[in-house]
C-alpha positions as CSV (number, residue, x, y, z in Angstrom):
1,X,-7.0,-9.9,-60.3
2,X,-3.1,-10.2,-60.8
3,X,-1.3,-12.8,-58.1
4,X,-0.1,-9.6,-56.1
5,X,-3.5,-7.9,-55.6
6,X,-4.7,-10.9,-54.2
7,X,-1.9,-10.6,-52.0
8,X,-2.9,-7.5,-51.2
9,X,-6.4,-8.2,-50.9
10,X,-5.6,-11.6,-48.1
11,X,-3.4,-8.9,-46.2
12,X,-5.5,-6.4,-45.6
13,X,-8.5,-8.6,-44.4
14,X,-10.6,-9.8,-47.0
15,X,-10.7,-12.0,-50.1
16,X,-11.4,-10.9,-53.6
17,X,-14.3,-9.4,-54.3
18,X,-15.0,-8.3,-50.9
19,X,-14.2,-4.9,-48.9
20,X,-11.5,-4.6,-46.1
21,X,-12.5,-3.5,-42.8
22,X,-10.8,-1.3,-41.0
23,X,-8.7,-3.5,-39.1
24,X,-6.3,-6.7,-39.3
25,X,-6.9,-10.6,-39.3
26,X,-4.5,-13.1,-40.4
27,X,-5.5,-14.5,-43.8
28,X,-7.3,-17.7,-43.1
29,X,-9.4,-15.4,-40.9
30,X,-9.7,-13.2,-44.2
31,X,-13.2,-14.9,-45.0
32,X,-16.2,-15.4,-42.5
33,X,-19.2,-16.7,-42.8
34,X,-22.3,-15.0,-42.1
35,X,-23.2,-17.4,-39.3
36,X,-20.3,-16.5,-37.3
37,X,-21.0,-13.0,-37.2
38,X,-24.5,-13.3,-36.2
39,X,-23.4,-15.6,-33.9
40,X,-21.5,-12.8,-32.6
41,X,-24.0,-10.3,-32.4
42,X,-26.8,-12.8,-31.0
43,X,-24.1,-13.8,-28.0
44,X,-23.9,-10.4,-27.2
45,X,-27.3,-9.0,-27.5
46,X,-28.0,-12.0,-24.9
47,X,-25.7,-10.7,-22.5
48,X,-26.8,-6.9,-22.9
49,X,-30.6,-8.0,-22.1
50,X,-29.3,-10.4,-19.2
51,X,-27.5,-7.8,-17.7
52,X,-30.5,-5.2,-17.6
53,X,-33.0,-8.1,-16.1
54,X,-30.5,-8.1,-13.6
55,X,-30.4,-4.2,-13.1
56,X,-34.3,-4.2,-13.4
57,X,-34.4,-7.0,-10.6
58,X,-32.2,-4.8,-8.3
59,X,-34.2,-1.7,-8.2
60,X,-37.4,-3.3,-7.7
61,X,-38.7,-2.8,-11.4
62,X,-38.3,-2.1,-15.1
63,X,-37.5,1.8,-16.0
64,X,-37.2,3.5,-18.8
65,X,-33.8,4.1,-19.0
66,X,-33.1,0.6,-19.3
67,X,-34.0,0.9,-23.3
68,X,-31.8,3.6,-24.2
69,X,-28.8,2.2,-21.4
70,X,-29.2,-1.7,-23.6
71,X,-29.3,0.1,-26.5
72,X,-25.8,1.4,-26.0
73,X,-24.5,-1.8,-25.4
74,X,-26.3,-3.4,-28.0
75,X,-24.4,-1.5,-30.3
76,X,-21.0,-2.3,-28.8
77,X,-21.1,-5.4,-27.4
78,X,-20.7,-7.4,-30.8
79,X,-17.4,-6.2,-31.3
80,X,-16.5,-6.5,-27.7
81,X,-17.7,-10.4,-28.2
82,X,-15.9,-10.7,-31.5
83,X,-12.4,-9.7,-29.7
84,X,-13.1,-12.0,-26.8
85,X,-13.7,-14.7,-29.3
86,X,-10.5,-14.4,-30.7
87,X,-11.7,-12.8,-34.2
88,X,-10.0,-9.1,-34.0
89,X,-6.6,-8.5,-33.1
90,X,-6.1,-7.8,-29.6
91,X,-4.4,-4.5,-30.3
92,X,-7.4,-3.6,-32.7
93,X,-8.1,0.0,-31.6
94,X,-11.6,-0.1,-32.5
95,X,-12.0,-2.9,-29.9
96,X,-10.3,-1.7,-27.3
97,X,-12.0,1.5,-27.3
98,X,-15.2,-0.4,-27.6
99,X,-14.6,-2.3,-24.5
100,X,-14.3,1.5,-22.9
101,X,-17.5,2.6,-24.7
102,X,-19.5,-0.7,-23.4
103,X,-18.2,0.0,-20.1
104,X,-18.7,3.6,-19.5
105,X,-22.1,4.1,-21.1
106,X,-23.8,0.6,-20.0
107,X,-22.0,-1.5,-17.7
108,X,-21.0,1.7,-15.0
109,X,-23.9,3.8,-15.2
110,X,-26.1,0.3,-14.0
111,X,-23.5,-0.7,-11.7
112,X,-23.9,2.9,-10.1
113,X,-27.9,2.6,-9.9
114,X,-27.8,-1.1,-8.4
115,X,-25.4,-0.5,-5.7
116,X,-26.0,3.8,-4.9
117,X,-22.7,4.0,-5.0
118,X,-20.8,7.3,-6.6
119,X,-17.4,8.9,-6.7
120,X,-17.1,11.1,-4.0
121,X,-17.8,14.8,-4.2
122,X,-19.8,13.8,-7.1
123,X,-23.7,15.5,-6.5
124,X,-26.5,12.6,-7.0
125,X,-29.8,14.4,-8.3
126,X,-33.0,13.1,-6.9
127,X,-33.8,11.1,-9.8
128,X,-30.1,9.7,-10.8
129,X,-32.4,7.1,-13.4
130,X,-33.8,9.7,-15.0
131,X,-30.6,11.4,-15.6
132,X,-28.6,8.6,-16.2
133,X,-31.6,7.7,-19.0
134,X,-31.0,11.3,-20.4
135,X,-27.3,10.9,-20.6
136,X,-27.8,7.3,-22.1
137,X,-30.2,9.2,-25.2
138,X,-27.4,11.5,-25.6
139,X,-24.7,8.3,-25.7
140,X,-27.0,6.4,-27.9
141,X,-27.3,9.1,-30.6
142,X,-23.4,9.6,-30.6
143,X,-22.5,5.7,-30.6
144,X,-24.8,5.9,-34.3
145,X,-22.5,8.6,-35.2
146,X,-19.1,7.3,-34.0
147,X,-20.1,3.8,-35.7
148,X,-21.6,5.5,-38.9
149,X,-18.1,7.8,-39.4
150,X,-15.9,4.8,-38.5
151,X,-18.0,2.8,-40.9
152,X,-17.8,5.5,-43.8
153,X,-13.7,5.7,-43.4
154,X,-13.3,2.2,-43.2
155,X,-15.4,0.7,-45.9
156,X,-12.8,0.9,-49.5
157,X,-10.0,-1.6,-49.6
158,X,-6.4,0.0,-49.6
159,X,-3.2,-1.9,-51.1
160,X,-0.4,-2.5,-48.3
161,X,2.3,0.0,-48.1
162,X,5.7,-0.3,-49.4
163,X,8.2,-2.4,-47.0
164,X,10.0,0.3,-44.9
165,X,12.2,-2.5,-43.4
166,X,13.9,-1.3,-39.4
167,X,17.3,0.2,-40.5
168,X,18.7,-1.8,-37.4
169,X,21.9,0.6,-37.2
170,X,20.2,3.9,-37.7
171,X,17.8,2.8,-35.1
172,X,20.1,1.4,-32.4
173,X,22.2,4.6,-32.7
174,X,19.0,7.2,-32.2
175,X,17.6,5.0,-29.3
176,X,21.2,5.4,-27.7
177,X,20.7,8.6,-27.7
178,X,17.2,8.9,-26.1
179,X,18.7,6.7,-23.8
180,X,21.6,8.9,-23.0
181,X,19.3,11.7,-22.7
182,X,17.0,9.6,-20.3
183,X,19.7,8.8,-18.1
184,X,20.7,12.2,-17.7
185,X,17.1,13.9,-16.8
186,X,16.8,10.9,-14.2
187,X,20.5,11.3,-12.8
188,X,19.1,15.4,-12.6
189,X,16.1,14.1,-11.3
190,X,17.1,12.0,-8.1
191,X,19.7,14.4,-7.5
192,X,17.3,17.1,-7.1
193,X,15.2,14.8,-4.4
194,X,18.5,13.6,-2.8
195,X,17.7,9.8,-4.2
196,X,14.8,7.4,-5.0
197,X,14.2,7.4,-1.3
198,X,13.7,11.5,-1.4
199,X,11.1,10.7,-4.3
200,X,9.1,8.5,-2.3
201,X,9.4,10.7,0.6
202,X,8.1,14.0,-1.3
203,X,4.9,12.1,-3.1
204,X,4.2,10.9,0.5
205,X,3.7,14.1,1.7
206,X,2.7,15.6,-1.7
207,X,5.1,18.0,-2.2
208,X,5.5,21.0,-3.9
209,X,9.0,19.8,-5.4
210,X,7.4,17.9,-8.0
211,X,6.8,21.4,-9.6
212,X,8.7,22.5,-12.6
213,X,9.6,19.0,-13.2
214,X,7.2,18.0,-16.0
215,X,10.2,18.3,-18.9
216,X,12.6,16.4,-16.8
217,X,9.9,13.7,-16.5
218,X,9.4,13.8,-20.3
219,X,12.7,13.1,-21.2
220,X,13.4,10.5,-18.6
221,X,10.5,8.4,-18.9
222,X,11.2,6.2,-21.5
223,X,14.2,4.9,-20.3
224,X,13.3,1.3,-19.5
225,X,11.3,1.2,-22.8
226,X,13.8,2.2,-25.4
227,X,16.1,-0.4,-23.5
228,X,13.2,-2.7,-24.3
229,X,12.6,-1.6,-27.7
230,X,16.3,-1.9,-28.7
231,X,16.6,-5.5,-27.5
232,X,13.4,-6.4,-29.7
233,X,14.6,-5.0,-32.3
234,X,18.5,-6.6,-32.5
235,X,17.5,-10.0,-30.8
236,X,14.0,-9.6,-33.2
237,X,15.3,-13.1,-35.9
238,X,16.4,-15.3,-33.0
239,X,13.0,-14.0,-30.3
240,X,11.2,-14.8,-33.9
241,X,12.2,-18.3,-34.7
242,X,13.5,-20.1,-31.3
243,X,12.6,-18.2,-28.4
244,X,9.1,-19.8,-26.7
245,X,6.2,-17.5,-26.0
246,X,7.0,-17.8,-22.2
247,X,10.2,-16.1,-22.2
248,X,8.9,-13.1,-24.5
249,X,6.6,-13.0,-21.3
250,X,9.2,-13.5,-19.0
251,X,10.9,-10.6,-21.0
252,X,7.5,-8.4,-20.6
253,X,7.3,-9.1,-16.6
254,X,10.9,-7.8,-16.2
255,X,10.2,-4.4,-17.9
256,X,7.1,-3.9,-15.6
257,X,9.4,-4.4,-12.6
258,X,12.0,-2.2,-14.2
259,X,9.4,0.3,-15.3
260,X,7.9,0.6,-11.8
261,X,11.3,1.1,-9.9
262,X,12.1,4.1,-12.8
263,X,8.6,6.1,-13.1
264,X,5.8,4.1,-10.9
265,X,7.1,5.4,-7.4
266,X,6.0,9.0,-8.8
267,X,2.5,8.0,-8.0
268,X,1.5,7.8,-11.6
269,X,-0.2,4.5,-12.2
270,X,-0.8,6.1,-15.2
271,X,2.8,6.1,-16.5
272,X,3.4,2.7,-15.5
273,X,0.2,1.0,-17.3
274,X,1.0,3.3,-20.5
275,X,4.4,1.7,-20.6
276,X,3.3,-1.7,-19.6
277,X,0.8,-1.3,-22.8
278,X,3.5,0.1,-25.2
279,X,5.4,-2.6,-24.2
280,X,3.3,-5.0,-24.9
281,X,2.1,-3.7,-28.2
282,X,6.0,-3.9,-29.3
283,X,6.2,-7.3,-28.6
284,X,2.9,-8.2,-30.3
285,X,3.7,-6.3,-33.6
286,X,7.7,-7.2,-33.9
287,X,7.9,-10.8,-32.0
288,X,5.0,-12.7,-32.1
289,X,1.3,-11.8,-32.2
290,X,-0.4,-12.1,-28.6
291,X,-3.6,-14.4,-28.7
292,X,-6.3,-12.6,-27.2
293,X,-6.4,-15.0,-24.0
294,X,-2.8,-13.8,-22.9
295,X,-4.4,-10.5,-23.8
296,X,-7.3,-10.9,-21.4
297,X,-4.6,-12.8,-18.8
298,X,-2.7,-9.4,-19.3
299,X,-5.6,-7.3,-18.6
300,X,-6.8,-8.9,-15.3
301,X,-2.6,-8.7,-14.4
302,X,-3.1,-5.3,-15.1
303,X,-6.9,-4.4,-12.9
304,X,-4.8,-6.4,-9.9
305,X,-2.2,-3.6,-10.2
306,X,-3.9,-0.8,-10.4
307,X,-5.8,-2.0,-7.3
308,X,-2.7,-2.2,-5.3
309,X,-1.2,0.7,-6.4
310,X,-4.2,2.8,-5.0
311,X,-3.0,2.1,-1.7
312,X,0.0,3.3,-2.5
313,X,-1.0,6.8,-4.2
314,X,-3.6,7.1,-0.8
315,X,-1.0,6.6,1.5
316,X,2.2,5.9,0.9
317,X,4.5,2.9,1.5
318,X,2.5,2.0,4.7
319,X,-0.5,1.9,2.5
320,X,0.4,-0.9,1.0
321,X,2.2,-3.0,3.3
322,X,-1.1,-2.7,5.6
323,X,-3.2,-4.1,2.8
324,X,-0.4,-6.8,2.0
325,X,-0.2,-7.8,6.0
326,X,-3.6,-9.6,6.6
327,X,-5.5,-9.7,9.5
328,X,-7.8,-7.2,8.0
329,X,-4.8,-5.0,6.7
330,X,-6.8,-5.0,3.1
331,X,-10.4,-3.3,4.6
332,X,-8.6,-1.4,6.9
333,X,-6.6,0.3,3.9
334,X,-10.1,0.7,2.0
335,X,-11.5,2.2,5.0
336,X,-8.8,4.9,5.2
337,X,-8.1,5.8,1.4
338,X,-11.8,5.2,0.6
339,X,-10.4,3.2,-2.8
340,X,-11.8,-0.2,-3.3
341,X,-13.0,-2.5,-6.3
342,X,-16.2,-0.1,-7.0
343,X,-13.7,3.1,-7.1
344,X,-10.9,1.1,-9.3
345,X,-14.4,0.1,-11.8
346,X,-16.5,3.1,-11.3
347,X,-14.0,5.6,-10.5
348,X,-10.9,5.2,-12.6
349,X,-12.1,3.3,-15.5
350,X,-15.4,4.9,-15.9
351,X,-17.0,8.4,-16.2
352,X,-20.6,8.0,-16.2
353,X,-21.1,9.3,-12.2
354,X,-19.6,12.7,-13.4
355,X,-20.8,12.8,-17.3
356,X,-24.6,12.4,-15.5
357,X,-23.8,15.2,-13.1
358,X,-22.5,17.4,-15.4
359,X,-25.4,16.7,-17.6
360,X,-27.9,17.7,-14.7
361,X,-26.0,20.4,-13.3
362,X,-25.9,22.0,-16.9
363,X,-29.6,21.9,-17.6
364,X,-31.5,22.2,-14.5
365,X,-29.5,22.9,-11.3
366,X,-27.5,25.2,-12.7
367,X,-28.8,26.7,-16.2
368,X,-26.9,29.9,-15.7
369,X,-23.4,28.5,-16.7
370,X,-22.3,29.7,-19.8
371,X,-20.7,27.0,-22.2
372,X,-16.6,27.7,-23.0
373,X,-17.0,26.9,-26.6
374,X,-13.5,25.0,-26.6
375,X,-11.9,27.3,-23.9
376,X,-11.1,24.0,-22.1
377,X,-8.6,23.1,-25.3
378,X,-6.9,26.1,-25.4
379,X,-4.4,24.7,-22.4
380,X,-3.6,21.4,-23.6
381,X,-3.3,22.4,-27.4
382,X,-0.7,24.9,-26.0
383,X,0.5,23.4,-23.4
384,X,3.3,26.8,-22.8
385,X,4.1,26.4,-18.9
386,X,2.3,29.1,-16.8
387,X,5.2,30.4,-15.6
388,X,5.1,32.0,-19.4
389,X,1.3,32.7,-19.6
390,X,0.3,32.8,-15.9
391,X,-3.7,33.0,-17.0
392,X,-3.3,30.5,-19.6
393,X,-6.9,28.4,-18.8
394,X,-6.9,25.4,-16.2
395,X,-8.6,23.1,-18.8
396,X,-11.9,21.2,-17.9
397,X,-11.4,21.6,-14.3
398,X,-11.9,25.2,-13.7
399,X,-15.2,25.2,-16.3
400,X,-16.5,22.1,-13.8
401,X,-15.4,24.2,-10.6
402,X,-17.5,27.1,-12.6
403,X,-20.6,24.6,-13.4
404,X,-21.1,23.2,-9.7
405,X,-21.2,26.8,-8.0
406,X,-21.5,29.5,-10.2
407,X,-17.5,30.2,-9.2
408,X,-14.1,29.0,-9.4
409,X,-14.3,29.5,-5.7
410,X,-10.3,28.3,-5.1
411,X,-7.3,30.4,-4.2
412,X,-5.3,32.3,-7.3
413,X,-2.8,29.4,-8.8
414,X,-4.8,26.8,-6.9
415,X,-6.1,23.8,-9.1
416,X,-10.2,23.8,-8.8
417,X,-10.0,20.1,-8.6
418,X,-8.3,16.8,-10.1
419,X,-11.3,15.6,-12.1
420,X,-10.9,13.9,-15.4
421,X,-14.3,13.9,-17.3
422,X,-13.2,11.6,-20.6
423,X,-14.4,12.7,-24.0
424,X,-18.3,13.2,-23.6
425,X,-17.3,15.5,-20.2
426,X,-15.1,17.6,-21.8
427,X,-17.5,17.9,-24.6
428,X,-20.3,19.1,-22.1
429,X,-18.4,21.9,-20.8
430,X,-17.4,23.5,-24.2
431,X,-20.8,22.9,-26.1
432,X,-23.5,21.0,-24.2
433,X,-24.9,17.9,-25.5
434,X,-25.0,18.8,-29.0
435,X,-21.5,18.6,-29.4
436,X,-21.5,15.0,-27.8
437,X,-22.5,13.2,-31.5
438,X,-19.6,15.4,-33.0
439,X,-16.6,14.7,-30.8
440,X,-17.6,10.8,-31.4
441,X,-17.8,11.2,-35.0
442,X,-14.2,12.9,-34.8
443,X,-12.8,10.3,-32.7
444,X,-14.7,7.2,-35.2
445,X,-12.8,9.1,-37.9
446,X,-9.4,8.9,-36.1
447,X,-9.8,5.0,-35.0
448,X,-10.1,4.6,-39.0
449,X,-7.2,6.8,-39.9
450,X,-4.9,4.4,-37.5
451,X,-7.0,1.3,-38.1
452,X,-6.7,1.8,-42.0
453,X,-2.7,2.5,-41.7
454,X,-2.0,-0.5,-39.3
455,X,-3.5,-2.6,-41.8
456,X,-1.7,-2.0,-44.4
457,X,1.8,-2.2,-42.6
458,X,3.6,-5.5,-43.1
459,X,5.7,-7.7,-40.9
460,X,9.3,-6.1,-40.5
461,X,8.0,-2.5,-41.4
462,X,9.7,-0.1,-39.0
463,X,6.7,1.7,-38.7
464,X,5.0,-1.1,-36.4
465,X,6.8,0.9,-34.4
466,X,4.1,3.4,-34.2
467,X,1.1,1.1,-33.8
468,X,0.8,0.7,-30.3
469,X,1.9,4.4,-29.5
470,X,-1.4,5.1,-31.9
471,X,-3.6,2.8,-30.2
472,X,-2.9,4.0,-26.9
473,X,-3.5,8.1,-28.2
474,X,-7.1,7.2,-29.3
475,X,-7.8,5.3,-26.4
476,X,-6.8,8.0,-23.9
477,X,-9.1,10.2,-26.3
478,X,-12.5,8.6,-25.1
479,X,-11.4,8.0,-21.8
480,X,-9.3,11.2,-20.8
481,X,-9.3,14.9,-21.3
482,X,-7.0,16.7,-23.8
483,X,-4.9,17.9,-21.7
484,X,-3.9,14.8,-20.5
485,X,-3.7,13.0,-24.0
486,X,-1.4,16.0,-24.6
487,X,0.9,15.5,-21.4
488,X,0.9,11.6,-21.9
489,X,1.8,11.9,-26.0
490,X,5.1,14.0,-24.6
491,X,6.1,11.6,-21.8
492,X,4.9,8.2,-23.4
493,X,5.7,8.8,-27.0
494,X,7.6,11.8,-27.8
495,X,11.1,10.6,-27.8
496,X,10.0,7.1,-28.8
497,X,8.1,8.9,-31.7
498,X,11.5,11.0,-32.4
499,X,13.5,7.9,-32.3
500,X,11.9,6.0,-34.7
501,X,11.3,9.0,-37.0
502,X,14.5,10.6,-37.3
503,X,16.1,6.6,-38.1
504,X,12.8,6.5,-40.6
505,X,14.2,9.4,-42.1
506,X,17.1,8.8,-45.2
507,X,16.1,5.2,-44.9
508,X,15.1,3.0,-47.7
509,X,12.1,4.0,-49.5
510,X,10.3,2.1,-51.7
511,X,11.4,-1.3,-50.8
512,X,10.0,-4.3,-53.1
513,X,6.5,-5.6,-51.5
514,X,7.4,-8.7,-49.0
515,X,5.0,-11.8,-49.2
516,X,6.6,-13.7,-46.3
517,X,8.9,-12.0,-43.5
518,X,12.3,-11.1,-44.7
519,X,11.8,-12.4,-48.0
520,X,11.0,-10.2,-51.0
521,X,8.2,-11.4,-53.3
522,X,9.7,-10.1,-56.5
523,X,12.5,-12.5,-55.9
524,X,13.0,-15.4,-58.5
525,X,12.7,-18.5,-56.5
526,X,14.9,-20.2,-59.7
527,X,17.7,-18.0,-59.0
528,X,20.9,-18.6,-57.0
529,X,21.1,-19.2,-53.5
530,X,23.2,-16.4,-53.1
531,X,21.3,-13.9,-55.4
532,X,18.0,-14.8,-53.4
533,X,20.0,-13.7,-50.3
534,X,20.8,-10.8,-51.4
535,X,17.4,-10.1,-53.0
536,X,18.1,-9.7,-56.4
C-alpha cells in the first residue's frame, strides 16, 4: 500500500489489511487485540446476567421473560461497555444510541416489574411479565436487524474526504447573520409577553400565548449557540494549543447558564439539553476531544438538571425554590408534581411502560383498532401549520387516543394527549409489530450513513460542523416521535445547518489531504520556510 493509503487506512480506524468500522478511534487505538474485545463482551454479559438475578430475586422467582429481556442487553451492552471503557469516541452515535437501546428495552422494562411502578395514565394488564416478555421477543428480533443493517453498511473501508478547511470569514459573516436574525425573533418575542418576566408568567399558567409562536422560536433559538460556535471557531489555534481543558469547560458551563436564561424558561428541558449537547459536540470535534470520563461527568451534570427542572415545568418558580429550601421542600415537591427519580428514569428517558401497553392494547384489549399505515408521519413530514390545513393528522397521539378507547374522545382542536412513544411506539401504531424489525433496520442504516461520513472527516474540516447536529437527529429517532425529530431539526439545527452550508458553499474544494492539523501532507518538508507556510 502507498504511504498515503496507509494514512488513510490509520485514520479511518484500522490498520492495513483490516476493515474500518463504522466509527472513529485515534490511531494507536487503530489495532486491538482480540482479548480486549472479548474482554469487553464477557464484562458486559456479566453484568446483563447480574442484573436479571437481581430482577428474578425481586419478584420471588425466575420468568420467562427474563431470556428474551437479557437477550436484549446481551446484544448491546458490549458496546455500551466498550464506550465506558474508553474505546469508542464519546460522540460515537452508534454508542450513544446504544446506551438508549440498553436502557429502554432491558434496564426500564425490569426496573418497572421490580418496583410496580408506571407512568401515569399508562394501563397495566394483568400479566405486565408476560407482556413485557412479548414486547422483549419483538425488541430482540429488531436489535438482530438494526445490528445486522448497521453491520452490512459499515463493514468496507472508505478513504478520508478531501480537507474542506472552515472559511473563517465566510463563516463569521453567515453566523452574524443568524445572529442578527436571532436577536430580532427574541426582541419580537419578549415584546409580545411584555418581558422575560411575562414568559415565565404565561408557562406558569400554561397559556394559550405560546400559540403561533413556533417560527419565532425557530429563528431565535440558536442565539447563544452561534455566539458559541463563532468564538470556537476564531479563538479555535489559541483554545488548540494553550488553553487547559478546564477553561474549555469553564467556556461550556457559561453557555448552559446563557442557554437557560434565552430558551430554558419556556419549559423546554428539551431545548436546553439539545443545545447543551450541540455544544458540547462542537467543542469535542473543533477544540479538543472529550475523554469519555468528562463525558460520563457531563452526563450525570446533565440527569441532575433535568431532575430539577421538572419541578420547574410542574409548577413554576415556586416549584423549585420548594425543592431547593429543605426541611422536606424536595418530597414535598415530588408529592405535588408526582416527578421523582423513577419518572426522570422510567418516564422521560424510557418508553417501555407505554411500548408494552400499546403492544397489549393492540392485540388483545382492543383488537378492533385499525393500524394507520404511516398516517402518524404525514404531520411531521409536512409539518404546514394547521391554521393552513386545519385536519392535517395530530401524529401518534390521536392514533394512541384511538387505540385506548375506540375514540379520539377530545374536544375539536384539542390535543388527545402529550405522549411521546419513541421509535418502536410510533412503529406500533402505523403497522403493528411487524414493522418494528424494519424501522430499526432503517435507523441501523442511518447510524452508518453518519457514522461512515464522520469518520472520514479530518481535523479542521468545516463540516465537523455537522457531526454533532447528526448525532443528536439519530438519537432523537429511537427515542422520540417524528414529529418531534422534525420540530427539534428546525429549532436546534436549521439555521446552524444554513450557516454552515451557505459559508460551505463557493469555498475551497478539493483541498490537498492533511496528515497533521493545519499542515498539508503534499508539502515538501525540504522546502522553504516560507513556501511550507504558504503550502506550496
Amino acid at each position: 500500500m502507498s504511504p498515503q493509503a496507509v494514512r488513510n487506512w490509520a485514520a479511518a480506524g484500522a490498520g492495513p489489511g483490516q476493515r474500518a468500522v463504522c466509527g472513529w478511534k485515534r490511531p494507536a487505538q487503530a489495532t486491538q487485540r482480540r482479548s480486549s474485545i472479548d474482554l469487553d463482551m464477557a464484562l458486559a454479559w456479566l453484568a446483563v446476567t447480574a442484573t436479571c438475578g437481581v430482577a428474578a430475586g425481586t419478584a420471588g422467582g425466575t420468568h420467562w421473560a427474563l431470556l428474551p429481556l437479557g437477550a436484549c442487553g446481551a446484544i448491546e451492552a458490549p458496546t455500551v461497555v466498550r464506550w465506558m471503557r474508553g474505546r469508542l469516541d464519546p460522540f460515537h452515535p452508534k454508542a450513544l444510541v446504544a446506551i438508549l437501546i440498553l436502557h429502554n428495552t432491558f434496564l426500564a422494562p425490569l426496573i418497572h416489574l421490580s418496583s410496580d411502578w408506571y407512568t401515569p395514565l399508562v394501563r397495566v394488564p394483568s400479566d405486565p411479565w408476560g407482556w413485557f416478555g412479548r414486547l422483549a421477543i419483538v425488541h430482540l428480533v429488531s436489535l438482530v436487524s438494526f445490528e445486522a443493517t448497521y453491520r452490512r453498511f459499515c463493514k468496507s473501508a472508505q478513504a478520508q474526504l478531501p480537507l474542506r478547511p472552515i472559511p473563517r470569514e465566510r463563516l463569521a459573516l453567515t453566523l452574524a447573520i443568524g445572529a442578527g436574525a436571532a436577536l430580532a425573533a427574541q426582541f419580537y418575542f419578549l415584546q409580545h409577553f411584555e418581558g422575560l418576566s411575562g414568559v415565565i408568567a404565561a408557562y406558569e399558567v400554561r397559556s394559550d400565548e405560546f400559540a403561533g409562536m413556533g417560527s419565532v422560536l425557530i429563528l431565535s433559538w440558536p442565539f447563544v449557540l452561534i455566539v458559541l460556535l463563532g468564538c470556537l471557531i476564531l479563538f479555535r489555534r489559541w483554545l488548540r494549543a494553550r488553553a487547559p481543558s478546564g477553561l474549555l469547560v469553564c467556556v461550556l458551563g457559561i453557555f448552559v447558564a446563557g442557554q437557560l436564561a434565552w430558551v430554558g424558561l419556556h419549559g423546554s428541558r428539551l431545548s436546553t439539553l439539545g443545545g447543551v449537547f450541540i455544544a458540547a459536540g462542537f467543542s469535542h470535534y473543533l477544540i479538543r476531544r472529550f475523554r469519555t470520563r468528562v463525558v460520563l461527568i457531563g452526563v450525570l451534570a446533565a440527569l441532575g438538571f433535568s431532575f430539577a427542572y421538572s419541578f420547574y415545568k410542574g409548577a413554576g418558580r415556586l416549584g423549585v425554590v420548594t425543592a431547593l429550601s429543605g426541611e422536606g421542600g424536595l418530597s414535598q415537591m415530588e408529592r405535588y408534581t408526582g416527578r421523582d427519580a423513577k419518572w426522570l428514569l422510567l418516564g422521560d428517558l424510557a418508553r417501555a411502560d407505554i411500548q408494552m401497553e400499546e403492544l397489549w392494547t393492540m392485540y388483545e384489549a382492543n383488537t378492533e383498532y385499525s393500524l394507520k399505515l404511516g398516517q402518524t408521519y404525514v404531520g411531521a413530514a409536512l409539518f404546514i401549520p394547521r391554521r393552513l390545513w386545519p385536519t392535517r393528522p395530530r401524529g401518534p397521539q390521536e392514533a394512541y387516543a384511538e387505540l385506548q378507547g375506540g375514540h379520539i374522545g377530545v374536544r375539536p382542536g384539542e390535543i388527545p394527549n402529550s405522549r411521546v412513544f419513541g421509535l418502536t411506539g410510533e412503529t406500533l401504531l402505523n403497522f403493528g409489530w411487524a414493522g418494528v424489525p424494519v424501522a430499526h433496520a432503517v435507523l441501523g442504516m442511518l447510524i452508518a450513513f453518519v457514522g461512515r461520513f464522520v469518520s472520514r472527516l479530518r481535523e479542521g474540516d468545516v463540516r465537523l460542523v455537522f457531526a454533532p447536529l447528526l448525532t443528536m437527529l439519530v438519537m432523537s429517532l429511537y427515542i422520540l416521535d417524528l414529529s418531534n425529530v422534525v420540530f427539534m431539526f428546525l429549532q436546534d439545527c436549521a439555521v446552524l445547518t444554513a450557516c454552515t452550508g451557505a459559508a460551505l458553499w463557493g469555498s475551497t474544494r478539493n483541498a490537498p489531504a492533511v496528515a497533521r492539523w493545519g499542515r498539508p501532507s503534499n508539502v515538501n518538508p525540504r522546502a522553504p520556510r516560507e513556501l511550507r507556510r504558504r503550502g506550496r
